[in-house]
C-alpha positions as CSV (number, residue, x, y, z in Angstrom):
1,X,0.4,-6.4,-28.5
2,X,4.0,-7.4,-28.7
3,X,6.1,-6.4,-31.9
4,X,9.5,-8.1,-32.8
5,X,11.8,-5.3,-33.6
6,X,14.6,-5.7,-36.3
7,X,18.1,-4.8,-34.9
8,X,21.2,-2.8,-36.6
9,X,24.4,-4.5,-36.5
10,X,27.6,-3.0,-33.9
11,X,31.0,-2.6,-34.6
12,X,31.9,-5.1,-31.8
13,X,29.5,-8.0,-32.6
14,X,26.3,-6.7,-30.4
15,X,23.4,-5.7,-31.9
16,X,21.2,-2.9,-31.4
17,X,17.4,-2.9,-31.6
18,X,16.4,-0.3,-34.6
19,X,13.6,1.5,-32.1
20,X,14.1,2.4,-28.9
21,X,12.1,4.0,-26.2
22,X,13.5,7.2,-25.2
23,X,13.2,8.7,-21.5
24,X,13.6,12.2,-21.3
25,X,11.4,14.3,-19.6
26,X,9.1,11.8,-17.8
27,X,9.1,11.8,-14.2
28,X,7.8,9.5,-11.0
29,X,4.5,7.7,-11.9
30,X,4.6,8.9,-15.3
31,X,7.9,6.9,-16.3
32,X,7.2,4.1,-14.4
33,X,4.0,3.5,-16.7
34,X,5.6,4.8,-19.8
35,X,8.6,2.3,-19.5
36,X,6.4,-0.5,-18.2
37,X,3.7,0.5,-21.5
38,X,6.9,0.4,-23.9
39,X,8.2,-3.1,-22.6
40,X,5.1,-4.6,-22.4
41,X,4.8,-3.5,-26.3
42,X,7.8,-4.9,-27.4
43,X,10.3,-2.4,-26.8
44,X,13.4,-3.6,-25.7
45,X,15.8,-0.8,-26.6
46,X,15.1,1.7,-23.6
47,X,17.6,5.2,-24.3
48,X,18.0,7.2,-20.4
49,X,20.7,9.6,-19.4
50,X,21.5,10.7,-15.5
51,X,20.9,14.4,-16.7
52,X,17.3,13.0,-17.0
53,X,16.9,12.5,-13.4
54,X,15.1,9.8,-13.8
55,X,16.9,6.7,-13.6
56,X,15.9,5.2,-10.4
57,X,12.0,5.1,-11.5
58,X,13.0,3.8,-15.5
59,X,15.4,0.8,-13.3
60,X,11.5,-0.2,-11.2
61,X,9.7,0.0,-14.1
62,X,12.7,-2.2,-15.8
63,X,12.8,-4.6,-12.4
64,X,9.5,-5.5,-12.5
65,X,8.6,-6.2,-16.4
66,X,11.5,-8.7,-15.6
67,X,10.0,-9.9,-12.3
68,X,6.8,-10.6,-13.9
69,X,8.3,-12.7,-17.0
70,X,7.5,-10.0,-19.4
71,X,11.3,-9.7,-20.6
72,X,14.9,-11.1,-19.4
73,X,17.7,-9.0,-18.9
74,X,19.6,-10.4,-21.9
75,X,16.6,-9.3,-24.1
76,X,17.2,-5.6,-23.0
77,X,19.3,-3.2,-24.4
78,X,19.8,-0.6,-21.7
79,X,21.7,2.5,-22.8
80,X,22.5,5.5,-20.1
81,X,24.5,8.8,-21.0
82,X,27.6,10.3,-19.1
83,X,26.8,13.8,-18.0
84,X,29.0,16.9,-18.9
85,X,29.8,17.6,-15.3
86,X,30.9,13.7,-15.0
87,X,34.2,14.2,-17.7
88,X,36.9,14.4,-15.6
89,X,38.4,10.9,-16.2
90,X,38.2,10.1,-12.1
91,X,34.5,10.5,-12.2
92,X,33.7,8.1,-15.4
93,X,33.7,5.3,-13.4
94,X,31.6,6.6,-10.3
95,X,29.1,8.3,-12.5
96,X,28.7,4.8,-14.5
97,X,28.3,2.9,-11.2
98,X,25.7,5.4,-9.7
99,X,24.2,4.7,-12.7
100,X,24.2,0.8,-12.7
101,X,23.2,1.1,-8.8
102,X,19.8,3.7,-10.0
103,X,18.9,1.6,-12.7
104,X,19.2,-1.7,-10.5
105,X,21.4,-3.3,-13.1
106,X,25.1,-5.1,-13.3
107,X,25.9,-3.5,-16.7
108,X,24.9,-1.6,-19.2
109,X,24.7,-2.2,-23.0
110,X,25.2,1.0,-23.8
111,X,27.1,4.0,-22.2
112,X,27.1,7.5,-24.0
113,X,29.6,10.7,-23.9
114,X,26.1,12.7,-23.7
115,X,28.4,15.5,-25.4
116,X,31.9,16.8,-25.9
117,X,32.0,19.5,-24.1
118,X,33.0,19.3,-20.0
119,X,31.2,21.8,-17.3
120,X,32.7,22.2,-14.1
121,X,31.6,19.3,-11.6
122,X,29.7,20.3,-8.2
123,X,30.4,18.2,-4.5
124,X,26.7,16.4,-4.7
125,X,27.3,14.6,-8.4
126,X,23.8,15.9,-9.2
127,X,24.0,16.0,-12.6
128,X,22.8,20.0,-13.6
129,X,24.5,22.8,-15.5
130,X,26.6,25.1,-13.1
131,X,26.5,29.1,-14.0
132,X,29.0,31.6,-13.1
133,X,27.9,34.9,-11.7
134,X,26.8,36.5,-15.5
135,X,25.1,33.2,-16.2
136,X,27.0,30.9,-18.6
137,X,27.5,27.4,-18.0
138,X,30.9,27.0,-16.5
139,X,33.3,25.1,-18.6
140,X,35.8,22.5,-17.3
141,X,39.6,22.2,-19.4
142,X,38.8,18.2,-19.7
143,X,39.8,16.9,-22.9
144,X,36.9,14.5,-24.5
145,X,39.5,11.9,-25.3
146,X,40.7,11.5,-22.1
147,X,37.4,11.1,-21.1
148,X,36.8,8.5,-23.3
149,X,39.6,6.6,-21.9
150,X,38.2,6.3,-18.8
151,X,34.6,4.7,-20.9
152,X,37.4,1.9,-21.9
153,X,38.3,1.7,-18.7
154,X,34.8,0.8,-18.0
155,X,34.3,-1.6,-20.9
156,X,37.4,-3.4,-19.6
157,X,36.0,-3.9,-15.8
158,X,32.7,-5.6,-17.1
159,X,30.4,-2.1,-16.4
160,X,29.3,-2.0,-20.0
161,X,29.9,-3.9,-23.4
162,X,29.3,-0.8,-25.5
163,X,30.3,2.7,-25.4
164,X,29.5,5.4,-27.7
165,X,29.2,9.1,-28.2
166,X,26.4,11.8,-28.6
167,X,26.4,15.1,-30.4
168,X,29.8,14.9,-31.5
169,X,30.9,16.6,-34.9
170,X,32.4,15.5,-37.7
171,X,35.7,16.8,-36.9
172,X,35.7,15.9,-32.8
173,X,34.4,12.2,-34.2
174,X,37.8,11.7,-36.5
175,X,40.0,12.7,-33.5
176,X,38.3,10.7,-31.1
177,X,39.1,7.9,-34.0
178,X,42.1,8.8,-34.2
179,X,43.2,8.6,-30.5
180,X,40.6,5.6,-29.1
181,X,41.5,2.0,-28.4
182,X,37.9,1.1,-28.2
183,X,36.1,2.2,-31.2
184,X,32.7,4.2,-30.7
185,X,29.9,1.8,-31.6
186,X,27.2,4.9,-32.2
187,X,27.1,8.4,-32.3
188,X,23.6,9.7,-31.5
189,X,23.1,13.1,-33.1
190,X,19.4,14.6,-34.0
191,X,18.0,13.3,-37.1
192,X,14.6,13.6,-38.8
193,X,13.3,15.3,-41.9
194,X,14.2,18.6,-41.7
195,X,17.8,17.6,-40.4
196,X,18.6,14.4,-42.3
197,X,22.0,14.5,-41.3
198,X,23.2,12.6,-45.1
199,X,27.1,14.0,-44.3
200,X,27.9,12.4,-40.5
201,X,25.3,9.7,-41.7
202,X,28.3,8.7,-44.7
203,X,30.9,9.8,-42.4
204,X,29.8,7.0,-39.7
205,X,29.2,4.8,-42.2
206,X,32.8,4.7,-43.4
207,X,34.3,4.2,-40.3
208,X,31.5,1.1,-38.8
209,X,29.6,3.8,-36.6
210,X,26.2,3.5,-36.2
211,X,24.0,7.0,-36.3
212,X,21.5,7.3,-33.7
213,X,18.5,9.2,-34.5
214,X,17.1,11.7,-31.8
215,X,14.6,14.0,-32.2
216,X,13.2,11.8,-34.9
217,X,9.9,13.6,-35.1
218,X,11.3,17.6,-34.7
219,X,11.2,17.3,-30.7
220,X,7.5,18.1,-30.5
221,X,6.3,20.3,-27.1
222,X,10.1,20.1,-26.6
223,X,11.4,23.2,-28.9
224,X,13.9,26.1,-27.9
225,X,12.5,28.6,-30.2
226,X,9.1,27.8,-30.8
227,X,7.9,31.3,-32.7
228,X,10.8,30.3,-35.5
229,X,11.2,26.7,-35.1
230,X,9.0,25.0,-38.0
231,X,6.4,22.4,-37.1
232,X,7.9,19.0,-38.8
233,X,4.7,17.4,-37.6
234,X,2.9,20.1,-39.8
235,X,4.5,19.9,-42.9
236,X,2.2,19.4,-45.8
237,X,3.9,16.8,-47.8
238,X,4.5,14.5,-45.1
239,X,0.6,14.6,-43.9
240,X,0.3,14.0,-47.9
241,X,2.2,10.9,-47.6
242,X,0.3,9.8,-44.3
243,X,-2.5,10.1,-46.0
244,X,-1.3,7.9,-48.9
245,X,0.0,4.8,-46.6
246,X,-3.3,5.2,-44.3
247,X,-0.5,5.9,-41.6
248,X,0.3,8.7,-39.6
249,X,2.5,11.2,-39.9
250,X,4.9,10.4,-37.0
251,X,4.9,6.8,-38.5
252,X,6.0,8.3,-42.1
253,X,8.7,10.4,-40.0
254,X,10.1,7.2,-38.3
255,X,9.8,5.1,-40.9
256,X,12.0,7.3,-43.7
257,X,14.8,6.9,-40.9
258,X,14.4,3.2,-40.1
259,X,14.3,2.7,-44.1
260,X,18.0,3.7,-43.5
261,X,19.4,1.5,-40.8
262,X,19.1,4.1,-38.5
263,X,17.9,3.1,-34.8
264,X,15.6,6.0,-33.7
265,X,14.3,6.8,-30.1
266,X,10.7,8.5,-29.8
267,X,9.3,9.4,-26.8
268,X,6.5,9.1,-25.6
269,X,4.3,9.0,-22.1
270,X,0.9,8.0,-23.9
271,X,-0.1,4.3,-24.6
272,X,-1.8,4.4,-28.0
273,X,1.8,6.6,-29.4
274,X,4.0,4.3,-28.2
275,X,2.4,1.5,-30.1
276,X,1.8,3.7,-33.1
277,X,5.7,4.5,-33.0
278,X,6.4,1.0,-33.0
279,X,4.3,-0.1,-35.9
280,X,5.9,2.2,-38.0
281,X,8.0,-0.6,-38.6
282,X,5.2,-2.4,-40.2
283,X,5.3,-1.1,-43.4
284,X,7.7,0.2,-46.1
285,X,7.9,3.6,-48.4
286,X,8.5,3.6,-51.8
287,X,11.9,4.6,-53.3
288,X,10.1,7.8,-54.9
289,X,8.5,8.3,-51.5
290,X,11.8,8.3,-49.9
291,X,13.3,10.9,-52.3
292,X,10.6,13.2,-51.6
293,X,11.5,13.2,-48.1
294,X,15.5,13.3,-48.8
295,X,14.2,16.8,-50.6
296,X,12.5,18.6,-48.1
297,X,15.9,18.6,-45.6
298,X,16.2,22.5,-44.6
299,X,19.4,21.4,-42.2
300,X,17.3,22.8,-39.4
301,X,18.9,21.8,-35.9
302,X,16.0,22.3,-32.9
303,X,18.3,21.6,-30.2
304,X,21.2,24.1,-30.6
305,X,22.2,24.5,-27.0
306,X,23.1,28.0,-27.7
307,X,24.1,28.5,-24.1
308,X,27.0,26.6,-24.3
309,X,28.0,28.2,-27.8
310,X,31.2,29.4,-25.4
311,X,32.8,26.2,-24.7
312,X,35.4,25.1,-26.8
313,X,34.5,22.3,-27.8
314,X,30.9,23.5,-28.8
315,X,29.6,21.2,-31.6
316,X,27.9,23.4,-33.8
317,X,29.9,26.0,-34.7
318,X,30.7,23.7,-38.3
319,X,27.6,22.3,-40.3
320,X,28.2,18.7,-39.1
């Protein structure tokens, strides 16, 4: 099976498929397959991040779907993030090019401020959250627009054609406007039903940026307060609605986002999901449908981070 995916126009004339394949918390064999599964399916919008510690095996599984003719690098777009310990402005570049050198690849499509906020860097580059002695994540006094100079930087040497940002708020988004030379071409924030994100979604739209859905489905398996955290695959309406379309549930979840030009990036390690999540694109909700779902947003963020809630430049602290 091999699905042609629809892509969402950039700000700087590249195009970005609308599903992606996200890579987070897969490991070893278990990547490998998943991003060899995904390609072979007709992904070709594959979403990684160093703090995933997983690059090396998602750049074999990339090197040989293209040694066996199943895709062409030009065909890919390969996106990567730029960890918090990275944000120094002398590390943007080596962080990139360890990057480029895991994933086997000259450049990347897509490069990512994973967040705003800088933690202090450690000798080995390993990309993990340093703690002081009562626990918290140590912060680092780098501005994020500095940082972001040095992702220019990298734009300019050839490393990457786009460069974006992730889990930036609305008021860390207008600076960064205000101050960049190279305008961010996405901000990936968490989306889905219960956090449909309408305000940064107009706020992007105004200024040619491109919102990024993670989390599409309520980060099943993957919550940080699963006694309080609702169950978005659960909820009653949506399963009404599956019912309705003879689809699934996940496929009504990524469908009410696509519906909106938003690229979305589901994971998944098991065959049959990753070619359910793709034909979600296979059919369309009604306009009624769609307002149903725009109702039954609760603001709900699953991935709060609240052990960085001390760093100033914390995202969260304002609504969007």
């Amino acid at each position: 099976m091999s699905v042609k995916i629809s892509a969402v126009p950039l700000n700087n004339g590249y195009e970005m498929p609308l599903i992606g394949f996200g890579t987070a918390n897969a490991y070893n064999d278990e990547i490998i397959r998943a991003v060899g599964d995904a390609i072979e399916a007709g992904y070709r919008h594959i979403d990684g991040a160093s703090f995933y510690a997983n690059e090396v095996e998602v750049g074999r599984a990339i090197r040989q779907k293209m040694k066996d003719e199943i895709v062409d690098r030009k065909d890919l777009f390969v996106v990567s993030k730029l960890w918090c310990t990275f944000m120094s402005p002398g590390l943007v570049e080596p962080a990139l090019r360890r990057t480029l050198t895991d994933l086997q690849l000259n450049y990347l499509d897509l490069y990512v401020m994973h967040w705003p906020m800088a933690f202090e860097e450690n000798a080995d580059m390993i990309p993990n959250i340093p703690q002081d002695e009562n626990g918290l994540v140590k912060c680092k006094d780098v501005d994020y627009v500095e940082t972001w100079k040095s992702m220019e930087s990298c734009v300019r040497h050839g490393l990457v054609r786009s460069i974006g940002v992730s889990n930036f708020n609305s008021q860390q988004l207008k600076r960064l406007l205000d101050h960049c030379s190279i305008k961010p071409v996405t901000n990936q924030v968490e989306v889905h039903v219960y956090l449909n994100q309408k305000p940064m979604i107009d706020l992007c739209r105004q200024s040619g940026i491109v919102v990024t859905a993670y989390g599409p489905l309520g980060r099943p398996g993957l919550s940080q307060d699963p006694v309080n955290d609702p169950v978005l695959l659960d909820d009653p309406i949506i399963k009404e609605m599956a019912v309705k379309y003879g689809r699934t549930v996940a496929q009504i979840l990524l469908r009410y986002l696509t519906m909106q030009g938003l690229p979305v990036i589901p994971k998944s390690s098991n065959r049959a999901r990753i070619l359910e999540n793709l034909s979600s694109l296979e059919f369309d909700l009604a306009a009624e449908d769609m307002a149903t779902i725009d109702a039954l947003n609760r603001d709900h963020r699953y991935l709060k981070n609240e052990w960085a809630s001390h760093h100033p430049h914390y995202p969260f602290h304002i609504p969007y």
